[in-house]
Structure formats: C-alpha cells, structure tokens
N, C-alpha and C positions, 0 to 999 in steps of 0.2 A: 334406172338411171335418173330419173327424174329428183328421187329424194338423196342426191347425192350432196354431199355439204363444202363442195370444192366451189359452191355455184361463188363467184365475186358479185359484188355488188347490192348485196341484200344488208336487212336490217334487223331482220330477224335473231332471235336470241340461239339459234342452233348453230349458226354460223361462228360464234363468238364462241372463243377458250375460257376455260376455266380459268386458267391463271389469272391474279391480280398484276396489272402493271406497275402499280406503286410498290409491289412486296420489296423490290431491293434496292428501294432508291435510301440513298446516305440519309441520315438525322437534319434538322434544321439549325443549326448552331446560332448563340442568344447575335452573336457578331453580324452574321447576317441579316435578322431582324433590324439592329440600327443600323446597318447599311442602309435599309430596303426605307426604314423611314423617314432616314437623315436626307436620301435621294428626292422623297415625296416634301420636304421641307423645306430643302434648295431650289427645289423646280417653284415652288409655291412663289420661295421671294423673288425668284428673278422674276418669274412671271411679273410679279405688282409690280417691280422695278422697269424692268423693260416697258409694260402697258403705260406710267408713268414718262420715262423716255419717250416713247414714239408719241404721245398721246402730247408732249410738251414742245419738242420740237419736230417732227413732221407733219403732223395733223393741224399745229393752229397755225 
C-alpha cells in the first residue's frame, strides 16, 4: 500500500500522467498576437499619461 500512486499531494514524477496538457489546445492566431501587443502598448500610454495627470494636478 505504501507505493500506491493515488498518494495526493506529492511532487514526485510517478504521480504525474503521461499526457501533455498543451496536446489539444487551438493554434495562436497572428490576430491575437496584435491583440496581446496593441493591449501592452495602450496600458504603456495611459500609464505616462495618467502618471503625468496625477503627477500635474494632485501631487503639486
């Protein structure tokens, strides 16, 4: 009973399946990439923009 592999809570590589979790995930389509940059691009200007804003009139 000891080396039974139902044990939860280990870290061990016996415990772990064979199968890959990535095997059936969908493709990355190019759309989503500009999505995913356009998003890191906007956050960038608000960011200065707002830092600007509060930095002009809350702060002085």
């Amino acid at each position: 009973m000891a080396e039974d592999k139902k044990v939860q809570g280990t870290l061990s590589m016996d415990a772990m399946d064979d199968e890959n979790p990535f095997e059936e995930c969908e493709p990355w389509s190019p759309i989503e990439t500009k999505l995913v940059v356009g998003s890191f691009i906007t956050a960038g200007i608000c960011l200065v923009i707002f830092g600007y804003l509060i930095n002009k009139f809350i702060l002085s």
